[in-house]
C-alpha positions as CSV (number, residue, x, y, z in Angstrom):
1,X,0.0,0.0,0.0
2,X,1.4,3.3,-0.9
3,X,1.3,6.3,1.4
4,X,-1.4,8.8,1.4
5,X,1.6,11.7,0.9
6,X,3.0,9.9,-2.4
7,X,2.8,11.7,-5.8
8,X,2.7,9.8,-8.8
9,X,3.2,11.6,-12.3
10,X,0.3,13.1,-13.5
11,X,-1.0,14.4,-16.5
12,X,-3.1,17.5,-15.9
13,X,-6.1,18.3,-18.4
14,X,-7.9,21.5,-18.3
15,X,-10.8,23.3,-20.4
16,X,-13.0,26.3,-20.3
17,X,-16.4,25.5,-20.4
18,X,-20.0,27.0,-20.1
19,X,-20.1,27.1,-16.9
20,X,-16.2,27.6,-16.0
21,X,-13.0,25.8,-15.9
22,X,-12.7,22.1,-15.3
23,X,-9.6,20.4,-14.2
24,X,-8.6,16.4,-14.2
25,X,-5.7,14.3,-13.7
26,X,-4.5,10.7,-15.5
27,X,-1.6,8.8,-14.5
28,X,-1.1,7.9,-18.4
29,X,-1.1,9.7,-22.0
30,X,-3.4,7.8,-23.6
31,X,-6.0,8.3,-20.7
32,X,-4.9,11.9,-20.5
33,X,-5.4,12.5,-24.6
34,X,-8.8,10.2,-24.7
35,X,-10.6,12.6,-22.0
36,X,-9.7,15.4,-23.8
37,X,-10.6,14.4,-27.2
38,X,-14.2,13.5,-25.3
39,X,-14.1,17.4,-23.8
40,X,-13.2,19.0,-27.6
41,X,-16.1,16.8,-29.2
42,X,-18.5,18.3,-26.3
43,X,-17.5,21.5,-27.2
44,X,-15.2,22.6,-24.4
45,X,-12.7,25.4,-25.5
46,X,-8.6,26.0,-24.5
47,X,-8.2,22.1,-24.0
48,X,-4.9,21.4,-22.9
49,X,-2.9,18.7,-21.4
50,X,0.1,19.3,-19.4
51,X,2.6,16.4,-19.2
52,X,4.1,15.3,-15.8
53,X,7.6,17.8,-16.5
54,X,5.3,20.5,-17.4
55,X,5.3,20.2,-21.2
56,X,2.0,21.3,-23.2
57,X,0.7,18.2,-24.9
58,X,-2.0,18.4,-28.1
59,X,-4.5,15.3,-28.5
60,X,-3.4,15.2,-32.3
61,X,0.4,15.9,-32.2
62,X,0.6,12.7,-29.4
63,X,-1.2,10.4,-31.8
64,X,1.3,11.3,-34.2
65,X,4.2,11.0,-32.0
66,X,3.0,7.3,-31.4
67,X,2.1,6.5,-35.4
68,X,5.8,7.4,-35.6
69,X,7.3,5.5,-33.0
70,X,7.7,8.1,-30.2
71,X,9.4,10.6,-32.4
72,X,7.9,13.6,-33.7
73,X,8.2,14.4,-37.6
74,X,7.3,17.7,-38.9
């Protein structure tokens, strides 16, 4: 059992929406990218995911950095 004080990495996804910001947390990526694809389809604006070292991830440019093997290609 792990203690109550322990941090694991998190992925942080936030939005604006109607009736003001939302905020959630995933432990991986894929979760992280999944919820906010769901948020942009309900029409949620400012989507963003912030990666455990504090980097801005986008739901598209991750699935393209996995269709290429972890590497992005521009």
């Amino acid at each position: 059992m792990t203690s109550a004080g322990t941090q694991t990495s998190q992925y942080v996804i936030t939005a604006r929406g109607q009736k003001g910001d939302v905020r959630q947390t995933r432990a991986r990526a894929a979760s992280a990218v999944v919820l906010a694809r769901t948020w942009i389809a309900a029409g949620y604006e400012s989507v963003q995911i912030i990666d455990p070292l504090g980097h801005v991830l986008s739901p598209d440019r991750y699935r393209i950095k996995i269709m290429n093997g972890g590497r992005f290609f521009c």
